[in-house]
KETI-940536 format. One record per atom (N, C-alpha, C): residue in one letter; y, x, z. Coordinates in steps of 0.05 Angstrom, whole numbers, plus 5000, padded with zeros to 4 digits. Layout:
BEGIN
AYXZ ...
END
This chain:
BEGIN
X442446864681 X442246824710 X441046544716 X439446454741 X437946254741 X438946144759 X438245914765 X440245784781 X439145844815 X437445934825 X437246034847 X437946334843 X438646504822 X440246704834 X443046624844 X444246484824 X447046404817 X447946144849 X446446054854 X446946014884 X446246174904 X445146384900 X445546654930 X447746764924 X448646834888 X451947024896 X452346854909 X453046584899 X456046454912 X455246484949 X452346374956 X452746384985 X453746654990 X452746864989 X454147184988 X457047174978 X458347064962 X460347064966 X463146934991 X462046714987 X461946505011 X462646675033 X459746745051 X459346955068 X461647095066 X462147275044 X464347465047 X466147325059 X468147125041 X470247115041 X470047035081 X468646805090 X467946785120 X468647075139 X467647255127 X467447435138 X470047585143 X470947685120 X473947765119 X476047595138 X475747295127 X477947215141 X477847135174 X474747215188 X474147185219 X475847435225 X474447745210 X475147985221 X478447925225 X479847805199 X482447895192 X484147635215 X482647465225 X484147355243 X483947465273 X481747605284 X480347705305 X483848005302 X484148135289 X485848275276 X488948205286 X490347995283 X492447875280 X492347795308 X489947735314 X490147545353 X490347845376 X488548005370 X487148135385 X487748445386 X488548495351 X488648765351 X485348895339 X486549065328 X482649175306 X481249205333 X482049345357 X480349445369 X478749245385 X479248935372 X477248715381 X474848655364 X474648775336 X472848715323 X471048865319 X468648665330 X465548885330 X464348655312 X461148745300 X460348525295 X459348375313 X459048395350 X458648165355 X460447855357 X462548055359 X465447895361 X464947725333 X464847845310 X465147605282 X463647485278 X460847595282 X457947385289 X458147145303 X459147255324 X459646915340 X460846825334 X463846855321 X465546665311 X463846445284 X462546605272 X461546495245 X459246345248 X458346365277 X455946265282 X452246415270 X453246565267 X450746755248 X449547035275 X447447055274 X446547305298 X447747585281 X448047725295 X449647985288 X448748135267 X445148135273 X443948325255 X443948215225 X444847915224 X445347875195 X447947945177 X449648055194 X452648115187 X451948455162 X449448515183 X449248875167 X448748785145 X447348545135 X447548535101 X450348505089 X452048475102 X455048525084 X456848735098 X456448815117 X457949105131 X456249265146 X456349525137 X455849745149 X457549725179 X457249425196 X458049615228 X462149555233 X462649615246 X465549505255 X467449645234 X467249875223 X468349995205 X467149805179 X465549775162 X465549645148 X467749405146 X467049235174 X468248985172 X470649005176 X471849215184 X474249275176 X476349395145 X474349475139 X474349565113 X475449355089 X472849165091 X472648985084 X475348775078 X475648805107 X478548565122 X481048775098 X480649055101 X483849205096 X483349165063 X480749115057 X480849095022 X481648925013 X481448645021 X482348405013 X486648425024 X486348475052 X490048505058 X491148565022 X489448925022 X491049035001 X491548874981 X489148794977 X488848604949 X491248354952 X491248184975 X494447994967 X496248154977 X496648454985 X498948504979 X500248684961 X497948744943 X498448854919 X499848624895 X498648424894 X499148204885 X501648104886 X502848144910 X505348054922 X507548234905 X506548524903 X508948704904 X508648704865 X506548614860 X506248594824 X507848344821 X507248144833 X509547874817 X512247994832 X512548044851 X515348144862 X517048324833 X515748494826 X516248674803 X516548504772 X514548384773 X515248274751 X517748074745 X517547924764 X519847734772 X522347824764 X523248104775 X525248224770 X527148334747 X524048204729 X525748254694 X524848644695 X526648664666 X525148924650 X526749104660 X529149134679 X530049394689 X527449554703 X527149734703 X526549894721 X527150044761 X530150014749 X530950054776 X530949814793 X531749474781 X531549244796 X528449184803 X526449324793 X523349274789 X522949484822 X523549684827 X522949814848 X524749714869 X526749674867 X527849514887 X526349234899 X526049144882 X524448904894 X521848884899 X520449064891 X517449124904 X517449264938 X520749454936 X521049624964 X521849364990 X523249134976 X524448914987 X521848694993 X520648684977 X517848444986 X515848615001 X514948935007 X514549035014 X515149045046 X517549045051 X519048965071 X518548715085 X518248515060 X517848315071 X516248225082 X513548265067 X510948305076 X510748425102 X510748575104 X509748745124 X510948655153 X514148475155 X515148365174 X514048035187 X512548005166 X511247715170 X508047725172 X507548045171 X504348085175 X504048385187 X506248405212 X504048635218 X502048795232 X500248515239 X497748645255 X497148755217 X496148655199 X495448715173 X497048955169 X498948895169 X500649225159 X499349475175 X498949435204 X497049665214 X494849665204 X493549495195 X491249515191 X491249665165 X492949665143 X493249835121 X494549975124 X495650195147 X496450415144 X496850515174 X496450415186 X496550495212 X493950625223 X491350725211 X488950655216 X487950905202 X489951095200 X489351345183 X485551435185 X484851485215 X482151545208 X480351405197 X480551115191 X478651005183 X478950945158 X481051005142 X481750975107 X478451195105 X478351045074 X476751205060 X478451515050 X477651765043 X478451895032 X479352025010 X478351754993 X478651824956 X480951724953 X481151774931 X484051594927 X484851354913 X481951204921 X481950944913 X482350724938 X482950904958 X482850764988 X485750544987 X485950375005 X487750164998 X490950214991 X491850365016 X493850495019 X494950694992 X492250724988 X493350954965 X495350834934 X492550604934 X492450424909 X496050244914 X496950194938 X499750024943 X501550364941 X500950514946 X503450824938 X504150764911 X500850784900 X501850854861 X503450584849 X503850424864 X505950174852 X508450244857 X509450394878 X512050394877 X511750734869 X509750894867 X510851154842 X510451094824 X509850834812 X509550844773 X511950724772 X513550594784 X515650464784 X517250574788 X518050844806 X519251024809 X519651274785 X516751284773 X516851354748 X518151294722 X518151074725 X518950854706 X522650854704 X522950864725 X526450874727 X527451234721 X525451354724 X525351674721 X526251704690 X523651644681 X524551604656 X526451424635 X527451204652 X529951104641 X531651254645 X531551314667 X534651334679 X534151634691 X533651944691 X533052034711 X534852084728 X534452044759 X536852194783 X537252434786 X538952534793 X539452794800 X537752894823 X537253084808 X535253304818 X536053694812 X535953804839 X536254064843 X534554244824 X535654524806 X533354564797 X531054724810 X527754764795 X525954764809 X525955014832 X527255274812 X527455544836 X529055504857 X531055344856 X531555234884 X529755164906 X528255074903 X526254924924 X524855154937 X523855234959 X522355444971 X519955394958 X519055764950 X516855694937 X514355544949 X514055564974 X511855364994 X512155124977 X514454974981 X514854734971 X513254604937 X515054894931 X513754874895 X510854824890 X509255074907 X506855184897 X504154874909 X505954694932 X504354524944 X504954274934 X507254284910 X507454054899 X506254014868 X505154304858 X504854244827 X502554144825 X501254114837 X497753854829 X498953594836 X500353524854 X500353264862 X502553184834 X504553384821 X506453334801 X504353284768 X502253454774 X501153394751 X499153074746 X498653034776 X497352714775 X499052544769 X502352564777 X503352384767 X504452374739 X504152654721 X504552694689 X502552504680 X499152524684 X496852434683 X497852084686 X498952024712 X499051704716 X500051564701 X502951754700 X505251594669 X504051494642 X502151754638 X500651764607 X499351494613 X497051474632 X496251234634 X497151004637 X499551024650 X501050714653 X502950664636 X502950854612 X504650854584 X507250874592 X508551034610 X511651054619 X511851314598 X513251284586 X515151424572 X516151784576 X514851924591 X515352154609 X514252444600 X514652484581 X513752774577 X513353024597 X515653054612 X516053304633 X515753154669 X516153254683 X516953234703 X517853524723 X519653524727 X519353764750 X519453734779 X517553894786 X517954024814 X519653844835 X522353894829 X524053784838 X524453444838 X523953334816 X524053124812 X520952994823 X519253214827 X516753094840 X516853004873 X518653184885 X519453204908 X521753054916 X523152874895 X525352704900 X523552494906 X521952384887 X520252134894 X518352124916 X516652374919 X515352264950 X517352364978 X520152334970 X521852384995 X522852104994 X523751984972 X524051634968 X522751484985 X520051614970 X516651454987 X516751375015 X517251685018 X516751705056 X519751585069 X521651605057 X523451485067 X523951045066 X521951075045 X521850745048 X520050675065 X517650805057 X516350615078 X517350785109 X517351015109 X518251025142 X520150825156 X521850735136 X523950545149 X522250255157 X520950255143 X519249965146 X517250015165 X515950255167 X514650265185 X516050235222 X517850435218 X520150405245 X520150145247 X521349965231 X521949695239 X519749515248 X517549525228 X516049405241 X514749385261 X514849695272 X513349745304 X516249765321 X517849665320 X520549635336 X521849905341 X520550065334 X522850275337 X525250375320 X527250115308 X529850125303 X530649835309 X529449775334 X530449565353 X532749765374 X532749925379 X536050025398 X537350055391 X536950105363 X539950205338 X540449945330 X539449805310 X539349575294 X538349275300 X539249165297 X536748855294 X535648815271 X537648845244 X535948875222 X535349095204 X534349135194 X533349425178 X534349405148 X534449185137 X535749095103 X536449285107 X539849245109 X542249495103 X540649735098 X539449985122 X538050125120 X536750165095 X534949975090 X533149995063 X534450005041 X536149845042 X538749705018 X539550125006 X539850245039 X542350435028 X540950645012 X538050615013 X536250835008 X535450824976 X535050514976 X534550424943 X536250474922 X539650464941 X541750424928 X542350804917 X541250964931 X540751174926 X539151274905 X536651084908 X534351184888 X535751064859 X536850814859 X537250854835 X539850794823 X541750934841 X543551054830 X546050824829 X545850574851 X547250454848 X549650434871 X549350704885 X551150674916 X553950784903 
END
């Protein structure tokens, strides 16, 4: 690389990071539905039409803004986990707990990564997706230490069954890859974890848009009673 390429990344990088953090404050003040590119253009001092070399347009630059959120708050919920030492069950607890935390000290950002359903990408490399598979490999992880009780699979209506065995076989597939220990999984036990799922973050979600402000002031306990469930310590 020559040294006039190697000073356009960095200005292009530069640029980026500028960029992200105008959108991601425009975001936090205003709400997404303030950010166009003329809005970040002028903040940055740059004419608009030079913004299309790093975003495709208000969706881009939003994009953009929810890639980097994910990114420190993926970060957050990996040292959160690690921190927690080699249990399994204390490892998901505290990713569901900094999770929480996060999200109460940032959540114009927290909408912005999950509140924003039409504008996620649709693969399943989209941000939201990539912060799920941390607390299901982790969920996995205590599965296979420890597994919880689970109903067996003919129990479950077959609707239930027949709409859960692909999403059960991605997570056989994830374990292999993330070296958890897991030979089987069933049905049942596939459907314990994304009922965990939806029940953690729904709680965090409620809280953070105030709707378990008439019941509660704080939501802990709540979360506390759910974890204390998942792994088996209520």
């Amino acid at each position: 690389m020559n040294e006039g390429t190697g000073r356009r990344q960095q200005h292009r990088q530069e640029m980026l990071a500028e960029i992200v953090a105008t959108t991601r404050d425009i975001v936090v003040a205003d709400g997404p539905g303030a950010v166009t590119i003329a809005a970040v253009a002028g903040r940055i001092g740059v004419t608009p039409p030079a913004l299309y070399r790093y975003a495709d347009g208000r969706e881009g630059l939003l994009g953009l803004a929810r890639e980097a959120v994910a990114e420190e708050l993926t970060n957050e919920l990996l040292k959160a986990q690690e921190s927690a030492g080699d249990s399994p069950a204390e490892q998901v607890v505290a990713v569901c707990r900094q999770l929480r935390d996060w999200a109460l000290r940032h959540r114009a950002e927290f909408g912005l990564l999950f509140g924003m359903l039409t504008a996620l990408p649709s693969d399943q490399h989209s941000a939201a997706m990539r912060l799920a598979r941390i607390f299901e490999e982790g969920v996995l992880r205590q599965f296979a230490a420890r597994p919880f009780p689970v109903p067996a699979d003919e129990d479950l209506p077959e609707r239930l069954r027949t709409g859960l065995s692909a999403y059960r076989e991605r997570l056989l597939v994830r374990a292999s890859e993330a070296g958890i220990p897991l030979t089987s999984l069933s049905v049942a036990a596939t459907a314990a974890l994304l009922d965990y799922w939806t029940r953690v973050y729904g709680l965090i979600s409620m809280e953070v848009y105030g709707q378990l402000a008439h019941a509660v002031h704080d939501g802990a306990p709540l979360l506390d009673a759910v974890l204390a469930q998942l792994t088996g310590s209520d």
